[in-house]
C-alpha positions, 0 to 999 in steps of 0.5 A: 887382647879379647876380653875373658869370658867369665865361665860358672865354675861348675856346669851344674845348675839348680832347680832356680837357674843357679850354679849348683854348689860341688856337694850337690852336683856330687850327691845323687838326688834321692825322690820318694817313690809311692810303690817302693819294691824290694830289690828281689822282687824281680820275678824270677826264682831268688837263689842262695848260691853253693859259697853261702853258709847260713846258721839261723831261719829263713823266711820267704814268700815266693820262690828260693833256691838254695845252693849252700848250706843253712842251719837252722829252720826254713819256713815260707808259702812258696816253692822251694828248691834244695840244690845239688850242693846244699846241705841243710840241717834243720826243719823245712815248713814249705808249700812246695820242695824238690830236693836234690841235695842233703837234708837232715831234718823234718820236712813239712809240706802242704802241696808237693813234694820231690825227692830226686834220685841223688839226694838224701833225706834223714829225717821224718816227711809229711806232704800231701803228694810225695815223688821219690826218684830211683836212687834217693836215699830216704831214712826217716817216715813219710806220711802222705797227707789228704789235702781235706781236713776231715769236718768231723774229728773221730775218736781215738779209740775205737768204738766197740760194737756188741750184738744183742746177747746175753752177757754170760760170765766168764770161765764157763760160770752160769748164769 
């Protein structure tokens, strides 16, 4: 009868020519990285889809797609999209939105504005270029900014400029 060869009982071998014991060759290795990314940073547009119900605030930095519905404020320098689905209650502070569903709160933006024609917006809208399609459904005031903040603040009253008369007394008294 032939000899029995003697096999390591696990195939795993560390980093010093040793068999690895079960727990580490079960446990994945876990290396620093020196530039971690976040998960959603893949390029594209970050999407809360029509099954998501959110009561709170959402921040973001690039672009978001919102499909469900939130409660509460949304505040970021980014793109933001309000899907046909979506019902949003609450303030939208944005660089750039296209709305194409229900909104019921103000909204704040820096750049551009879109209101496609099935959407609703109840609520009062602030933005320096503002596009309503036939169709949508606005209750509330727009104010269409300039993108200049002015250098100088003028007063608020007005300013009253009288020729040079003589100040005659009122009802027909003489001077």
């Amino acid at each position: 009868m032939p000899p029995v060869r003697e096999e390591p009982r696990y195939s795993d071998i560390d980093d010093n020519n040793h068999p690895a014991s079960r727990e580490e060759a079960e446990t994945p290795t876990i290396t620093d990285n020196p530039n971690p990314k976040p998960m959603a940073d893949h390029g594209g547009k970050d999407i809360l889809s029509s099954d998501v119900e959110i009561k709170g605030s959402i921040k973001f930095q690039k672009e978001l797609l919102i499909d469900g519905k939130v409660e509460g404020e949304i505040n970021s320098d980014g793109v933001l999209t309000i899907g046909e689905n979506a019902d949003i209650r609450g303030e939208i502070k944005t660089k750039s939105i296209t709305v194409y569903g229900k909104v019921h709160g103000n909204i704040t933006v820096a750049e551009r504005c879109e209101l496609k024609s099935k959407c609703t917006l109840q609520g009062d809208l602030k933005a320096a270029r503002l596009t309503i399609e036939e169709g949508a459904t606005f209750i509330g005031k727009s104010e269409v900014t300039s993108g200049a903040i002015p250098a100088k603040v003028t007063s608020a009253r007005p300013e009253v400029v009288r020729p040079n008369e003589p100040i005659k007394a009122a009802f027909g008294a003489r001077a």
